[in-house]
PDB file of N, CA, C and O in Angstrom:
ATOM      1  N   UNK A   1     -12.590 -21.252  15.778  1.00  0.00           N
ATOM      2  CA  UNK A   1     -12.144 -20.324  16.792  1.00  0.00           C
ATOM      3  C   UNK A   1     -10.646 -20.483  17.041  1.00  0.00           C
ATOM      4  O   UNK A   1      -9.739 -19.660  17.157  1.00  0.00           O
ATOM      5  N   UNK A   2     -10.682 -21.609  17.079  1.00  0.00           N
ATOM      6  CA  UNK A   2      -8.851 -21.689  17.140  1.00  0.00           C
ATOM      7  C   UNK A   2      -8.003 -21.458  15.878  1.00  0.00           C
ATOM      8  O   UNK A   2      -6.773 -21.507  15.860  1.00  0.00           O
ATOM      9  N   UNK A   3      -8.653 -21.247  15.017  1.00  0.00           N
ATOM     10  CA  UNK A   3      -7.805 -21.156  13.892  1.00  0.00           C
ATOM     11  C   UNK A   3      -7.547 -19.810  13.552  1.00  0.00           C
ATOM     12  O   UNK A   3      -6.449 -19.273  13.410  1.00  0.00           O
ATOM     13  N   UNK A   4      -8.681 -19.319  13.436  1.00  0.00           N
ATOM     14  CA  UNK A   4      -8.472 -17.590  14.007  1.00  0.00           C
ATOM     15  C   UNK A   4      -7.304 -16.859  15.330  1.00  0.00           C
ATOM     16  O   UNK A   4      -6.653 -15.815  15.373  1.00  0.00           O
ATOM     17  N   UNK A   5      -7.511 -18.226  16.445  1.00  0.00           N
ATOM     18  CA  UNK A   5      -6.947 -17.571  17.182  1.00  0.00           C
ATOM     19  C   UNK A   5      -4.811 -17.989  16.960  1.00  0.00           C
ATOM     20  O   UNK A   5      -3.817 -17.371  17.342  1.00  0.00           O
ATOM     21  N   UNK A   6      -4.949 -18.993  16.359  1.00  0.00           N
ATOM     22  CA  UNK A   6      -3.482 -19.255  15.677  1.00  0.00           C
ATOM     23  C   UNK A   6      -3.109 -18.253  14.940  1.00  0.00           C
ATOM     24  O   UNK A   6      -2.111 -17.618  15.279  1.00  0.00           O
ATOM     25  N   UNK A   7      -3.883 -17.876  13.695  1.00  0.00           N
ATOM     26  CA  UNK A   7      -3.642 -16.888  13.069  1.00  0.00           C
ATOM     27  C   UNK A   7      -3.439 -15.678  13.591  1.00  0.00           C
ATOM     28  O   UNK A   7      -2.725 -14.883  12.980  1.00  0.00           O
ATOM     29  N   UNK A   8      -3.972 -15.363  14.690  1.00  0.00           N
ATOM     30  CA  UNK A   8      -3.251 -13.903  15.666  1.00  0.00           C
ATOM     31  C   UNK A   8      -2.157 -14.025  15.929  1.00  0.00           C
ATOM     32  O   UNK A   8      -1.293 -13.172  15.727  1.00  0.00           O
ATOM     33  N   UNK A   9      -1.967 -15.271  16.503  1.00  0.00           N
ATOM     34  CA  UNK A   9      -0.700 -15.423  17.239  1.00  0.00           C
ATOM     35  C   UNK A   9       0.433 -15.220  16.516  1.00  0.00           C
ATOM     36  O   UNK A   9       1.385 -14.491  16.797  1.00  0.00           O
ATOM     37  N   UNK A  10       0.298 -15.793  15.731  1.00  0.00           N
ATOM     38  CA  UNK A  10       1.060 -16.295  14.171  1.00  0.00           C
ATOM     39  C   UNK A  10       1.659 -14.225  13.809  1.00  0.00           C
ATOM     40  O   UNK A  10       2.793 -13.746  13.804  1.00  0.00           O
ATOM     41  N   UNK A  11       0.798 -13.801  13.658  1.00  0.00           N
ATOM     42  CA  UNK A  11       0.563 -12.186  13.144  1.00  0.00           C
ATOM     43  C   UNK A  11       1.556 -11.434  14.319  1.00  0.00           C
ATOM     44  O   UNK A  11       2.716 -11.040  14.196  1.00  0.00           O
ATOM     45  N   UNK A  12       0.864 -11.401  15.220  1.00  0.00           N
ATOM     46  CA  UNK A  12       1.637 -11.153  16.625  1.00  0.00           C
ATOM     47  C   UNK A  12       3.508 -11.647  16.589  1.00  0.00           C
ATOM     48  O   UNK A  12       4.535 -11.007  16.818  1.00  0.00           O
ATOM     49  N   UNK A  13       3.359 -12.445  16.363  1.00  0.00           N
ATOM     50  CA  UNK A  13       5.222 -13.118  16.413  1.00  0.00           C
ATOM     51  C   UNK A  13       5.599 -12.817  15.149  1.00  0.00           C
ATOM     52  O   UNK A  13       6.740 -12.354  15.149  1.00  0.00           O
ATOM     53  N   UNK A  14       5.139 -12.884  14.123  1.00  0.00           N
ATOM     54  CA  UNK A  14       5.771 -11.869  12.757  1.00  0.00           C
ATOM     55  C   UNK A  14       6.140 -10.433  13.383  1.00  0.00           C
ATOM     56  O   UNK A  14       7.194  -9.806  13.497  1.00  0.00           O
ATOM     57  N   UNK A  15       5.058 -10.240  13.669  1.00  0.00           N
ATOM     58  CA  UNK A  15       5.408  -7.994  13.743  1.00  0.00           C
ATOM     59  C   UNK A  15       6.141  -8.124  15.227  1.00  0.00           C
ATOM     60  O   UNK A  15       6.364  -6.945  15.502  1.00  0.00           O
ATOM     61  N   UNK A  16       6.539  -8.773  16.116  1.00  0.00           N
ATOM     62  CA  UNK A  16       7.330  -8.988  16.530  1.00  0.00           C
ATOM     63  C   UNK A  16       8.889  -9.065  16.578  1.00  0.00           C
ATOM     64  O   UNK A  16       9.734  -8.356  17.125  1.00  0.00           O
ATOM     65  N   UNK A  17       8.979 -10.512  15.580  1.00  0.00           N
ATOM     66  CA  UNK A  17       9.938 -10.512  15.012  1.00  0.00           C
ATOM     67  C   UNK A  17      10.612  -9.309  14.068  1.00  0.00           C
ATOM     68  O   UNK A  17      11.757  -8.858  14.066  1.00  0.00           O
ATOM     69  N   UNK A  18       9.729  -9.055  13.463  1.00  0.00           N
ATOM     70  CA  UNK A  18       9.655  -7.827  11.993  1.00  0.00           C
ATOM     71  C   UNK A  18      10.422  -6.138  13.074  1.00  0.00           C
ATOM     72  O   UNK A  18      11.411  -5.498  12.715  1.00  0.00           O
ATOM     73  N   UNK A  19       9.801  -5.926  14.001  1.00  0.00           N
ATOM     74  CA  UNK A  19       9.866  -4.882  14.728  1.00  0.00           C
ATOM     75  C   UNK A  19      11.829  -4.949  15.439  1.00  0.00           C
ATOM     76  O   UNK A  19      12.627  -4.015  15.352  1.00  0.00           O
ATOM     77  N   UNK A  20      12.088  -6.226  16.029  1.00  0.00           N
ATOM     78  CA  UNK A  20      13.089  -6.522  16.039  1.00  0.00           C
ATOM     79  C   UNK A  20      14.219  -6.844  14.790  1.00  0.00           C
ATOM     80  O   UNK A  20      15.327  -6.318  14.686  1.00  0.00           O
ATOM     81  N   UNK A  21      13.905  -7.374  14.314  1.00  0.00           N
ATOM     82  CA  UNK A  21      14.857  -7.311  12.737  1.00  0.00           C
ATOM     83  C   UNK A  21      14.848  -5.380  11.965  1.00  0.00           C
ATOM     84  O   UNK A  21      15.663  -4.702  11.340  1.00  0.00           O
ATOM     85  N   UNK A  22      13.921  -5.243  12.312  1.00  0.00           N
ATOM     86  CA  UNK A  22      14.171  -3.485  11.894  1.00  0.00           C
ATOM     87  C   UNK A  22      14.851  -2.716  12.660  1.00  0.00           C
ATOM     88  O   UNK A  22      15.597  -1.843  12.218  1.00  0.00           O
ATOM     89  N   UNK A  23      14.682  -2.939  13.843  1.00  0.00           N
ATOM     90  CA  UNK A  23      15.400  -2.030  14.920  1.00  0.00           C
ATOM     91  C   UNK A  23      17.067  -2.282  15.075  1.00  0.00           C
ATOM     92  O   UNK A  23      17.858  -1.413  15.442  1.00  0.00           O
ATOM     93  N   UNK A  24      17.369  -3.484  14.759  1.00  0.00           N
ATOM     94  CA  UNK A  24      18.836  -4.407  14.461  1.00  0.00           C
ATOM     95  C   UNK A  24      19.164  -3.518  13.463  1.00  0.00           C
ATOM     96  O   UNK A  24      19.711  -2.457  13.764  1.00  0.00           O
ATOM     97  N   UNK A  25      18.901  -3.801  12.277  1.00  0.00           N
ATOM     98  CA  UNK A  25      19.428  -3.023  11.103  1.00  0.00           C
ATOM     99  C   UNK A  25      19.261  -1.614  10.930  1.00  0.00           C
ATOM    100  O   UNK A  25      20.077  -1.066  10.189  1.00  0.00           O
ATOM    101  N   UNK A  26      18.391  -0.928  11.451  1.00  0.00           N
ATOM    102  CA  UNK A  26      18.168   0.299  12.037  1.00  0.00           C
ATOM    103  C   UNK A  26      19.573   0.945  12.631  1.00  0.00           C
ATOM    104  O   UNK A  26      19.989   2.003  12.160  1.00  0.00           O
ATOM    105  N   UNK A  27      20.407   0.138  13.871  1.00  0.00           N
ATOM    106  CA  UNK A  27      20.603   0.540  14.544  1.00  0.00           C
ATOM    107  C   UNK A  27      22.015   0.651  13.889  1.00  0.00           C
ATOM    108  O   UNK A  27      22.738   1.579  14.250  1.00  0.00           O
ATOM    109  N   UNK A  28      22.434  -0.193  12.994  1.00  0.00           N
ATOM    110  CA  UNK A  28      23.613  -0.518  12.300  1.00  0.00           C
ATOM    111  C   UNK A  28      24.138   0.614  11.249  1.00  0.00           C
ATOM    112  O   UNK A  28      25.232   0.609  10.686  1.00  0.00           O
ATOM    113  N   UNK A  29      23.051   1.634  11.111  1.00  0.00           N
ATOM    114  CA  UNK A  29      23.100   2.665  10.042  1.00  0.00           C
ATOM    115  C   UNK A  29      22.817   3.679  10.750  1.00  0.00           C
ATOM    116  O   UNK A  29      22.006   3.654  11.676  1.00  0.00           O
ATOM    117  N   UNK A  30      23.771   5.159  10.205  1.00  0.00           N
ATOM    118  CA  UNK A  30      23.442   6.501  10.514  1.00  0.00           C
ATOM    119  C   UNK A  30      22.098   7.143   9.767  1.00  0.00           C
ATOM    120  O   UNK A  30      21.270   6.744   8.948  1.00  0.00           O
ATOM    121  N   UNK A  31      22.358   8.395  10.536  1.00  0.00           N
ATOM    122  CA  UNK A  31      20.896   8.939  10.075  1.00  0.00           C
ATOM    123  C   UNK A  31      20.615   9.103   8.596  1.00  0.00           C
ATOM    124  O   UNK A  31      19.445   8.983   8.234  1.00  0.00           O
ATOM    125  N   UNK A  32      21.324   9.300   7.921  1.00  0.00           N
ATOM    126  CA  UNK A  32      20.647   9.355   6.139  1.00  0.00           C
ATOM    127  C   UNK A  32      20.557   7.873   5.770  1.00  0.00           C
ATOM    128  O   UNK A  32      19.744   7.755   4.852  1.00  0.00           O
ATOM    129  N   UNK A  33      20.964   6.960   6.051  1.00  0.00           N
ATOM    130  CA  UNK A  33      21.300   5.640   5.286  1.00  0.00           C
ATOM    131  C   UNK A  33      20.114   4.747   5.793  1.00  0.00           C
ATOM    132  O   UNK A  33      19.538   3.863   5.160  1.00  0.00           O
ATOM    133  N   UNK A  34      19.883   5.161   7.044  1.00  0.00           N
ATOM    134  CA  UNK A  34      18.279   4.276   8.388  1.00  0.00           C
ATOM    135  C   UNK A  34      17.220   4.732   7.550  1.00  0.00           C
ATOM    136  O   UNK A  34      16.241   4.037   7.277  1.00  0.00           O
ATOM    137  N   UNK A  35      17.472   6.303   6.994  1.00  0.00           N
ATOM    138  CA  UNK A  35      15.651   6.720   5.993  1.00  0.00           C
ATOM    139  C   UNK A  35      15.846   5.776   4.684  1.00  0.00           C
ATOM    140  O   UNK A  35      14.859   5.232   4.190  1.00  0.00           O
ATOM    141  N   UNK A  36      16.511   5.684   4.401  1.00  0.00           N
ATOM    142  CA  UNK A  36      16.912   4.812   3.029  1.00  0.00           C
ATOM    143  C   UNK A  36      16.438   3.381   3.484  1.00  0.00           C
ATOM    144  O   UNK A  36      15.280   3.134   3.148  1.00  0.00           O
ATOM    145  N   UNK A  37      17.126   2.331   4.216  1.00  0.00           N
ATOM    146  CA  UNK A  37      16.940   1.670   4.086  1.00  0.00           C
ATOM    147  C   UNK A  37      15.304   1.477   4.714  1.00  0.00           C
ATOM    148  O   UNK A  37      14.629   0.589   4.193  1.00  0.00           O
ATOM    149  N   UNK A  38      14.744   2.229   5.719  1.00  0.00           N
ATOM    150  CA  UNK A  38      13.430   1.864   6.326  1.00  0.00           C
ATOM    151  C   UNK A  38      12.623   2.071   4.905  1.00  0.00           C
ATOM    152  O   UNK A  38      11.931   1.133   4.512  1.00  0.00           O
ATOM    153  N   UNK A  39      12.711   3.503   3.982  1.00  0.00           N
ATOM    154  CA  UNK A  39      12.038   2.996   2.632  1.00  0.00           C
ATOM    155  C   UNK A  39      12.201   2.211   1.653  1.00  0.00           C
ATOM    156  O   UNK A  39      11.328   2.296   0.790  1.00  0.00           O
ATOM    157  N   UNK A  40      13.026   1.462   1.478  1.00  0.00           N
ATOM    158  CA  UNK A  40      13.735   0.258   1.050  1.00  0.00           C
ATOM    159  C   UNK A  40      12.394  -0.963   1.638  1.00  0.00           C
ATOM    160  O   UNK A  40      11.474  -1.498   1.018  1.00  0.00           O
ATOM    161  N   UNK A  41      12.730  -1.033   2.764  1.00  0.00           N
ATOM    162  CA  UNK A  41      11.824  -2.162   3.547  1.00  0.00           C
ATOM    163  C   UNK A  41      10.048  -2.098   3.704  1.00  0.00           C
ATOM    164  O   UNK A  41       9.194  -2.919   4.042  1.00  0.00           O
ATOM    165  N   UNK A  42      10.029  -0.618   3.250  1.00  0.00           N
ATOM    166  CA  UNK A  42       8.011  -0.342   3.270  1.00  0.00           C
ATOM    167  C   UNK A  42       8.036  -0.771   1.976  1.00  0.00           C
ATOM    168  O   UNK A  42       7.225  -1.659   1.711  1.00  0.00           O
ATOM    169  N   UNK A  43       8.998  -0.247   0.782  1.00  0.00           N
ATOM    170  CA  UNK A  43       8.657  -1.053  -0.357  1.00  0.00           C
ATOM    171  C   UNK A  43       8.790  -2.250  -0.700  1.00  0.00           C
ATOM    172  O   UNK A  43       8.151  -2.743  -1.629  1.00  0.00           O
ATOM    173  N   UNK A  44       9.535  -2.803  -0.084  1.00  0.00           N
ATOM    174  CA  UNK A  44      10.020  -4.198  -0.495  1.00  0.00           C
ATOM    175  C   UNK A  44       8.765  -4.643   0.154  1.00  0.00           C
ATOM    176  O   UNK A  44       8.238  -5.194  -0.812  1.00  0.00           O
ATOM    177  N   UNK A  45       7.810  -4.799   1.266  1.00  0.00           N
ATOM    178  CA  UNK A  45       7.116  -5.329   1.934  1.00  0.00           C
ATOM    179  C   UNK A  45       5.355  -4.686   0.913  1.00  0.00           C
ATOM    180  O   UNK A  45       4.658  -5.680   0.707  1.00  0.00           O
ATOM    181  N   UNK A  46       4.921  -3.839   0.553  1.00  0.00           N
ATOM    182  CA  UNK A  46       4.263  -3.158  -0.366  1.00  0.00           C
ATOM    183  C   UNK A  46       4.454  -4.178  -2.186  1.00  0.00           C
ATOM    184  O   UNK A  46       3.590  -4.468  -3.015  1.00  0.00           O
ATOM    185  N   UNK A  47       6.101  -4.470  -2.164  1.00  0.00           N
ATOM    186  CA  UNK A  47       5.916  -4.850  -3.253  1.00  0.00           C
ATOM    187  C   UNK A  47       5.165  -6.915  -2.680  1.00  0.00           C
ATOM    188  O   UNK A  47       4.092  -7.437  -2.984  1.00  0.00           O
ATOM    189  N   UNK A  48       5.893  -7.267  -2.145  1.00  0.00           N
ATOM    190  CA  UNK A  48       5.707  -8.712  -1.951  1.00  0.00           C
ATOM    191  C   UNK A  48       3.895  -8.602  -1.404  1.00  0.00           C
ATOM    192  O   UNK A  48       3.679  -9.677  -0.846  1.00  0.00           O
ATOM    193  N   UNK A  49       3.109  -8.078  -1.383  1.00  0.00           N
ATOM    194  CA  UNK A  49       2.027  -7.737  -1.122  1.00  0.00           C
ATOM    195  C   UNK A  49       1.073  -7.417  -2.443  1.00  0.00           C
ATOM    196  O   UNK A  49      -0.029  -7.940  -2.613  1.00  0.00           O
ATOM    197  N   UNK A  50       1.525  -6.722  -3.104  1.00  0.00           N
ATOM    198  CA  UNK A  50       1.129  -6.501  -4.464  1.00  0.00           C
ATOM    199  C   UNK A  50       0.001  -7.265  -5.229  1.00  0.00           C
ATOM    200  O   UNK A  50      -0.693  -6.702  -6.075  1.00  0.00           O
ATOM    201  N   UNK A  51      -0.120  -8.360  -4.942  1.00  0.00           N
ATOM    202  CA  UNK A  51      -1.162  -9.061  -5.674  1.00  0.00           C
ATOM    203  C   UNK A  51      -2.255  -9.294  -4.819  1.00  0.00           C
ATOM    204  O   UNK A  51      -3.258  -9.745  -5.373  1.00  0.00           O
ATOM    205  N   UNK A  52      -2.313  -9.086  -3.536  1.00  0.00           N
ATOM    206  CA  UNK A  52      -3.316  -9.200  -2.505  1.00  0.00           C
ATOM    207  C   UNK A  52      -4.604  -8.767  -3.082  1.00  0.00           C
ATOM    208  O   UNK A  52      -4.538  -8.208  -4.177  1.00  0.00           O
ATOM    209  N   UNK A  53      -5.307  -8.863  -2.754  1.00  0.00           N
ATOM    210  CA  UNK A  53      -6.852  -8.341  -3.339  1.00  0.00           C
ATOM    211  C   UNK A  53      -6.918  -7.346  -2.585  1.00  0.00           C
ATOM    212  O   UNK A  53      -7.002  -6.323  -3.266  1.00  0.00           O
ATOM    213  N   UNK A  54      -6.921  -7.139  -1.468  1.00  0.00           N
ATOM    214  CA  UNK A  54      -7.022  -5.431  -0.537  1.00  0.00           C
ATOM    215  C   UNK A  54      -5.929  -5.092  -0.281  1.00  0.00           C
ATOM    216  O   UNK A  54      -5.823  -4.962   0.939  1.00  0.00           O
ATOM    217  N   UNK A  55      -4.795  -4.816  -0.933  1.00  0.00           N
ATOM    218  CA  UNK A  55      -3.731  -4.183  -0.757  1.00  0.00           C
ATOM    219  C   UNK A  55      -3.816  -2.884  -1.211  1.00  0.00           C
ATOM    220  O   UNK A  55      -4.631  -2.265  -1.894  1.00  0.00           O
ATOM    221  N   UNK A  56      -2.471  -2.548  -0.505  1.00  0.00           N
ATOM    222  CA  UNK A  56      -2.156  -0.898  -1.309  1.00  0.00           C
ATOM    223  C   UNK A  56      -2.446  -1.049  -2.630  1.00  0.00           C
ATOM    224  O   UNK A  56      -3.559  -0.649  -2.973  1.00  0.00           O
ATOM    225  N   UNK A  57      -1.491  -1.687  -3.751  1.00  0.00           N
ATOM    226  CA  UNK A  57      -1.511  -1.569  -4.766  1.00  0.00           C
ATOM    227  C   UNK A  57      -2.910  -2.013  -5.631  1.00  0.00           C
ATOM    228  O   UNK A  57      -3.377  -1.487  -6.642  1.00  0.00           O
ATOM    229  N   UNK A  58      -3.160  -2.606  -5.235  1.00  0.00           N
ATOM    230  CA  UNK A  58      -5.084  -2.862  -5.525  1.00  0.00           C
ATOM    231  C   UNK A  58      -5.967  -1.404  -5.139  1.00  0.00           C
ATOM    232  O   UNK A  58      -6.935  -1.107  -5.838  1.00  0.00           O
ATOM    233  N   UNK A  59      -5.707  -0.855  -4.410  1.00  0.00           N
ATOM    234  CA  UNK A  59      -6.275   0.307  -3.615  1.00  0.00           C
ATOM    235  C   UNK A  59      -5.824   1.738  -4.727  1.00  0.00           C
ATOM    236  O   UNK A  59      -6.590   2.619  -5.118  1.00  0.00           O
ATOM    237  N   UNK A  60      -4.678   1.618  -4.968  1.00  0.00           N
ATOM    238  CA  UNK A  60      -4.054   2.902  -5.737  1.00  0.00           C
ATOM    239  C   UNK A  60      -4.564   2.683  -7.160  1.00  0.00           C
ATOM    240  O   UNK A  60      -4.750   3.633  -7.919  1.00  0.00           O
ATOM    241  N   UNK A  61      -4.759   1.576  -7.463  1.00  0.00           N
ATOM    242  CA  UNK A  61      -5.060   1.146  -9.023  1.00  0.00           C
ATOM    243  C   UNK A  61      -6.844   1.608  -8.848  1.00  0.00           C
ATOM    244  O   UNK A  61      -7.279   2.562  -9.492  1.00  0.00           O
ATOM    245  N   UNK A  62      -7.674   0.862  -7.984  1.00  0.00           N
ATOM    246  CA  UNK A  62      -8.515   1.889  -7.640  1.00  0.00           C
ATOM    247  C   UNK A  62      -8.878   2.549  -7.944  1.00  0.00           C
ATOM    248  O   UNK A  62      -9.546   2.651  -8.972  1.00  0.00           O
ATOM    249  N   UNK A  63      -8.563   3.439  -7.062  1.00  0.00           N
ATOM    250  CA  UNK A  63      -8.754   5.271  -7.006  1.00  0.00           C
ATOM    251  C   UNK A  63      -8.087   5.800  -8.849  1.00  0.00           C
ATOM    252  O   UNK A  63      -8.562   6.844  -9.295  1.00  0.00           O
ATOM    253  N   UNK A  64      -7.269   5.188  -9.549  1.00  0.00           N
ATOM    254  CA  UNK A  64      -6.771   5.528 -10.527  1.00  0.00           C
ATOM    255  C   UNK A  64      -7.611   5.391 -11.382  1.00  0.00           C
ATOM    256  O   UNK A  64      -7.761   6.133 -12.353  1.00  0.00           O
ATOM    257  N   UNK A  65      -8.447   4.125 -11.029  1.00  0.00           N
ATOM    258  CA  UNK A  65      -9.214   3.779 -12.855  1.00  0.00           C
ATOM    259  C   UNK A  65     -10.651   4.665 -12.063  1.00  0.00           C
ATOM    260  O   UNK A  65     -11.517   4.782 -12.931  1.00  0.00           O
ATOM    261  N   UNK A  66     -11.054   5.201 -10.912  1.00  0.00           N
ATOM    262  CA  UNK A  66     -12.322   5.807 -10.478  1.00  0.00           C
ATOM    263  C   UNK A  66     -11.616   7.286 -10.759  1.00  0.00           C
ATOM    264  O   UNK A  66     -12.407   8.230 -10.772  1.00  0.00           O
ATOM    265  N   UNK A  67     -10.381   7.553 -10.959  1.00  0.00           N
ATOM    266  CA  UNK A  67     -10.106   9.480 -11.692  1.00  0.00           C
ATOM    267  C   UNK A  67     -10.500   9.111 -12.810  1.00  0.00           C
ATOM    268  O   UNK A  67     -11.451   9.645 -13.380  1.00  0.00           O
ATOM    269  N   UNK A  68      -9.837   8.161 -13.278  1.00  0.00           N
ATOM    270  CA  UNK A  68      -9.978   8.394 -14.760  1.00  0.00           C
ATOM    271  C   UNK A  68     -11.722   7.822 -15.323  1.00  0.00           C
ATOM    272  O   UNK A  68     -12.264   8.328 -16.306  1.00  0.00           O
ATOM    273  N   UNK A  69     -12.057   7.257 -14.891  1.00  0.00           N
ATOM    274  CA  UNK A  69     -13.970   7.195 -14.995  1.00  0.00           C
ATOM    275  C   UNK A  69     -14.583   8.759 -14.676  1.00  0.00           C
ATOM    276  O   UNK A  69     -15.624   9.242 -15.120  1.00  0.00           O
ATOM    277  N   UNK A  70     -13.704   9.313 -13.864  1.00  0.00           N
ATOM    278  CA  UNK A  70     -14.551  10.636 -13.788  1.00  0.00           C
ATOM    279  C   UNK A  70     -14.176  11.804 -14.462  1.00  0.00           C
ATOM    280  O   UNK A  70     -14.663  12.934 -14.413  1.00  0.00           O
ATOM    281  N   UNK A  71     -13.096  11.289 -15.194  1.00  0.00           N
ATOM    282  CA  UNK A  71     -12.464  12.261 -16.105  1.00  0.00           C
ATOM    283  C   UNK A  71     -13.403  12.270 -17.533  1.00  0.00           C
ATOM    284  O   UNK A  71     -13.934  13.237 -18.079  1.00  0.00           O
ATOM    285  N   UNK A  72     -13.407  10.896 -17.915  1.00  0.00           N
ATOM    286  CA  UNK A  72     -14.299  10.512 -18.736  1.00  0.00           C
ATOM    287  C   UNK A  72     -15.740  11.481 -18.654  1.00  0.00           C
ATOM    288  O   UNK A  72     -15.996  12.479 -19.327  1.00  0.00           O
ATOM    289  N   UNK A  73     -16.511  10.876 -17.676  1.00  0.00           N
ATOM    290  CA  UNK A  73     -17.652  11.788 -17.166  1.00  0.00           C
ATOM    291  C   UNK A  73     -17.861  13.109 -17.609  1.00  0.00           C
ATOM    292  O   UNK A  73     -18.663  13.666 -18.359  1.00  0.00           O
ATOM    293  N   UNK A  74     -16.876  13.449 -16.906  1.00  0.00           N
ATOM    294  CA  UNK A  74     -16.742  15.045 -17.209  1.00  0.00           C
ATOM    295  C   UNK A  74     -16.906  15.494 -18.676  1.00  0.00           C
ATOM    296  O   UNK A  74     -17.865  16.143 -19.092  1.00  0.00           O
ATOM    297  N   UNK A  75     -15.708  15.012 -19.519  1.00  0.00           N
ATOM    298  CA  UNK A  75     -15.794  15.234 -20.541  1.00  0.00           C
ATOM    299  C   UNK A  75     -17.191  14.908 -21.699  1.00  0.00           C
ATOM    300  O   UNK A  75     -17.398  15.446 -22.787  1.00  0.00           O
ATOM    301  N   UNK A  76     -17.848  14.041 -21.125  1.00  0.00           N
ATOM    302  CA  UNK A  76     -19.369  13.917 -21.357  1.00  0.00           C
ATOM    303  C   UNK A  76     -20.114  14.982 -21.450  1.00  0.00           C
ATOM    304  O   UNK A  76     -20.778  15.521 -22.335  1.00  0.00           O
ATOM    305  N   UNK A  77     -19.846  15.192 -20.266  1.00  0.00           N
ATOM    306  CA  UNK A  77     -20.901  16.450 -19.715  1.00  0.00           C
ATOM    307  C   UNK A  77     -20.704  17.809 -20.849  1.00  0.00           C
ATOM    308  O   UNK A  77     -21.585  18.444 -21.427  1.00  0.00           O
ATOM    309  N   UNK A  78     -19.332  17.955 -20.905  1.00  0.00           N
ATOM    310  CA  UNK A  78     -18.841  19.065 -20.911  1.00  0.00           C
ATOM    311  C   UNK A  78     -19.761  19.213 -22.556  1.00  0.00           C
ATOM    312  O   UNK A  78     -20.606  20.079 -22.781  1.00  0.00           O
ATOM    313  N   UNK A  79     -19.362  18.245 -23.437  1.00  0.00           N
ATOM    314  CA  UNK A  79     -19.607  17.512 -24.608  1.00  0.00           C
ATOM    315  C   UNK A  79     -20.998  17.995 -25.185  1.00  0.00           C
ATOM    316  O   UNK A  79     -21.275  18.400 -26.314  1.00  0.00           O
ATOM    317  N   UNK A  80     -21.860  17.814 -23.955  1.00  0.00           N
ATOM    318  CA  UNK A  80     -23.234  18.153 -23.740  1.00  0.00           C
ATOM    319  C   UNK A  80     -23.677  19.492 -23.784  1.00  0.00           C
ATOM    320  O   UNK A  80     -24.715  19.891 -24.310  1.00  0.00           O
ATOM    321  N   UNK A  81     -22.676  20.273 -23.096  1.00  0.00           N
ATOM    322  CA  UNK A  81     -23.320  21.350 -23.020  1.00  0.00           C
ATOM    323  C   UNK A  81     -22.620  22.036 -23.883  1.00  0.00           C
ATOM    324  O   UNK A  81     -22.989  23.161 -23.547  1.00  0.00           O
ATOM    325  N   UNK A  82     -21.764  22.236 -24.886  1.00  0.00           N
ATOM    326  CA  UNK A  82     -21.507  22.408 -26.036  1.00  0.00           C
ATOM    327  C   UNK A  82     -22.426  22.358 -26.829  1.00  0.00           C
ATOM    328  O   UNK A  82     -23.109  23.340 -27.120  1.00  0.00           O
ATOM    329  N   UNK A  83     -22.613  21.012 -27.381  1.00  0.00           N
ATOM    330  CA  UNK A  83     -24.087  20.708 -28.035  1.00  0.00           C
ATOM    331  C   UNK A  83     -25.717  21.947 -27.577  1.00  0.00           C
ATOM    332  O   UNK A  83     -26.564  22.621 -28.165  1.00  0.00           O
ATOM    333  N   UNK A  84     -25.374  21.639 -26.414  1.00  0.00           N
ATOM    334  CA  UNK A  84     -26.756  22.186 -26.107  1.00  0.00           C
ATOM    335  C   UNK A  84     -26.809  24.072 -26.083  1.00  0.00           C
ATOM    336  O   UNK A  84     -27.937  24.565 -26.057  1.00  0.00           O
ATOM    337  N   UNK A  85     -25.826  24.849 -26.091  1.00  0.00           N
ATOM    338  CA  UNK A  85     -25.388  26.049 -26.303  1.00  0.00           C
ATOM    339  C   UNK A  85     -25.124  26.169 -27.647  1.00  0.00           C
ATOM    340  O   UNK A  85     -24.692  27.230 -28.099  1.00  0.00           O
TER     341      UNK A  85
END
């Protein structure tokens, strides 16, 4: 129970911190250069994440190899009813 509850805390004072360190550098840049760098920082944070087991990039790879399984499929089917016509 406490270790869980460290680990909030822990989470809590990151996005904390994180929320403040963005808003700093945020504030240091005009409006075209703040969209730049805030997508700069979703990727940089997306990339250092990357190997996670439930991450985005686990998630997009995903959905990629389940199109392409159903692409496959399809072309089965399709295959089939060729044959069968």
């Amino acid at each position: 129970m406490m270790k869980n509850f460290g680990i909030l805390i822990a989470y809590v004072i990151c996005f904390i911190v994180g929320v403040f360190f963005a808003d700093s550098i945020l504030a240091l840049a005009t409006y075209p250069y703040d969209v730049l760098i805030w997508c700069g920082m979703i990727c940089g944070f997306l990339y250092l994440y990357r190997n996670h087991r439930e991450g985005f990039v686990q998630l997009f790879k995903d959905v990629h190899q389940s199109n392409l399984d159903d692409i496959k499929a399809q072309e089965k089917e399709k295959e089939k009813e060729e044959v069968n016509t």
